[in-house]
C-alpha angles and dihedrals in degrees: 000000000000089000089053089055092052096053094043084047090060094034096060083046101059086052095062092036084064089046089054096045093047081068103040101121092222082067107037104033113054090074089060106047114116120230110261123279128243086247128034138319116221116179122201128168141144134205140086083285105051101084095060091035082055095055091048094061087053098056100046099036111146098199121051108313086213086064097065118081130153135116133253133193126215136161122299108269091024104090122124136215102270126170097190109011118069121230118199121175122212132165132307138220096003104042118230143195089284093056091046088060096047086050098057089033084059090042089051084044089059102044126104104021139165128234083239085061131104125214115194113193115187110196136183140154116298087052101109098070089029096071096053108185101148104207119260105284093026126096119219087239085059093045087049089055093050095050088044096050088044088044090053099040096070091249106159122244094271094050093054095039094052087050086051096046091053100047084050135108083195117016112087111045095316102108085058088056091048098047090052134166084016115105105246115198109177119198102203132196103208118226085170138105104248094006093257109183094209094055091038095103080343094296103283092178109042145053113295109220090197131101133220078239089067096043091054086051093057103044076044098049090046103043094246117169115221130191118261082246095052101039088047091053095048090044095053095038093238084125084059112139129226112271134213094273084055102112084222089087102054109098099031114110124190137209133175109203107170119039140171089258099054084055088046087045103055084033084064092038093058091041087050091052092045086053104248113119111240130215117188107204095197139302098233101058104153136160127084109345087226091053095048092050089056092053094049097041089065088049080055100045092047093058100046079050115033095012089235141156082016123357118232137304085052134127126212109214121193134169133188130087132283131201144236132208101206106216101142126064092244132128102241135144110203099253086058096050085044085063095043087054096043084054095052087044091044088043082203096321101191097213095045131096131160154179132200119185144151109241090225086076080244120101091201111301098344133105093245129069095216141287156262121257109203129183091262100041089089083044086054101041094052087046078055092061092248129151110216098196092046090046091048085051090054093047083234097138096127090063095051089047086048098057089041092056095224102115106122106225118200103149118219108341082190088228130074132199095160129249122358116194130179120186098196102206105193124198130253 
């Protein structure tokens, strides 16, 4: 039995190994890049990805590579070996002093263009508190409590991302204002459920379709707490961001060249080869990761007993992001406490495997991007003495994965399309 785990073990994470490669911008930029311009080329971008993506413009540069020069900002540990374009790391998810500086550095790099000018901006997930510009009357302490409190209340991506846009000198639109007349073309690698341009690093370079109104609902509707300046600024609609009629617009193009579906995709592609039937579920699953887990679990169930919707050997692939309400002291990441959740939902079931990750190599803030969930892991945790539901209360899934020796561990894959998870259903 303990053979079969092994190769089911390796077989879950190849699947998420080709996820990981379909977004590697080595892979997925070169196609997309623009010919030079007559004046000069200034590349910006900010995200766990924007370091490699960085490098890859580099290395397949039509013009003169000496010509190109700009800043980006990725995680740190994420950087990336460079010769023209500059790579500074900073903090994510909670932005810091060294991403306030990067912000106002790519916001100098942009300023005083000409229409023959070409601004590159290079964006992926991570973005958003990468590109730290706190808004005129906020601290960036203050702008640090407010992402804290959104990334612990259970508020979806786009929640949190609309709140951010509104409290920024440069997310929403606002890098594109400041980088005219240029022509800004973004090449973006989506971490984010229906690859909306606006929500990718809380859309720096194009229109924002959400209102100061929606923005107060949400901080409203989670309890957040919001400084007088900010709160009188969303109130009054001075914190308004550009919309689609603003000039500002006219000559930004955008592009997303890496998604959720494209990992899912070659994920499908490499289970088909091995001879195991795929069915991708979606790639923009979001809500709590427990209660995901609950929901595909019975899709699970159903198949190792009724053979529907697929019969066995099959694999069911989803992407998205889920959400945790962090209620308990615990250390967690939202794909671990998926799994902790799927093994409370599968109670041992012997056909059923599984792997949850971020395709970033981090579950949340910790070192791991996720784990693997086997027949027995319920069977060992119980012989070490774990409580699965008590650990699931205290949002404490990372330390039972951790006993168990099932983390997987990839350190930074420098792109990021969001959660990959593969539930393996074997045959009798």
């Amino acid at each position: 039995m303990a053979v079969t785990y092994q190769r089911q073990r390796a077989s879950l994470r190849e699947l998420f190994d080709a996820a990981v490669a379909a977004a590697d911008p080595a892979r997925c930029l070169p196609t997309w890049l623009p010919d030079p311009p007559r004046g000069r080329t200034v590349i910006v971008g900010a995200g766990k990805a924007a370091a490699a993506m960085a490098r890859a413009v580099e290395e397949h540069w039509r013009g003169d590579p000496q010509r190109l020069s700009g800043i980006v900002v990725t995680r740190y540990g994420h950087g990336a070996l460079t010769r023209h374009i500059e790579v500074v790391e900073a903090s994510h998810p909670a932005p810091d002093e060294a991403g306030q500086q990067a912000a106002a550095r790519v916001l100098a790099a942009v300023a005083g263009l000409t229409a023959d000018d070409l601004v590159l901006v290079l964006l992926s997930g991570g973005g958003s508190a990468l590109l730290a510009a706190p808004m005129a009357g906020i601290t960036l302490a203050e702008k640090r409590a407010v992402t804290k409190a959104l990334l612990a209340c259970g508020a979806s991506i786009g929640e949190i991302n609309c709140v951010r846009k509104h409290l920024s000198a440069i997310k929403g639109g606002r890098l594109a204002l400041a980088a005219a007349p240029a022509r800004v073309l973004t090449l973006a690698i989506s971490d984010v459920p229906g690859d909306e341009l606006s929500t990718i690093a809380s859309g720096p370079t194009v229109p924002d379709p959400t209102t100061c109104v929606e923005a107060l609902e949400i901080v409203a509707r989670y309890g957040i707490e919001l400084p007088a300046a900010a709160r009188q600024a969303l109130a009054s609609g001075a914190a308004e961001t550009p919309k689609p009629d603003h000039p500002g617009f006219a000559r930004c193009e955008s592009q997303v060249i890496a998604t959720a579906q494209g990992s899912l995709a070659a994920a499908a592609e490499l289970a088909s080869a091995r001879g195991i039937t795929p069915l991708v579920l979606g790639d923009a699953i979001e809500g709590e990761a427990r209660e995901a887990a609950r929901v595909l679990g019975g899709i699970a169930l159903s198949c190792a007993a009724h053979g529907q919707p697929l019969a066995a050997p099959c694999v069911l692939l989803s992407g998205g992001e889920t959400t945790v309400t962090v209620k308990g002291g615990g250390r967690g990441g939202r794909n671990a406490e998926f799994l902790l959740g799927l093994a409370l939902a599968l109670n041992g079931h012997a056909r059923i495997h599984a792997i949850a990750c971020d395709t970033d190599g981090i579950d949340g803030s910790e070192d791991n991007a996720g784990a693997l969930l086997l027949p027995d892991s319920a069977a060992r945790a119980a012989a070490a003495g774990i409580d699965l539901r008590a650990r699931l209360a205290e949002n404490d899934a990372y330390k039972v994965f951790a006993v168990l020796g099932d983390l997987v561990v990839t350190g930074p894959t420098r792109t990021n399309v969001n959660d990959f998870r593969a539930i393996l259903i074997e045959p009798h």
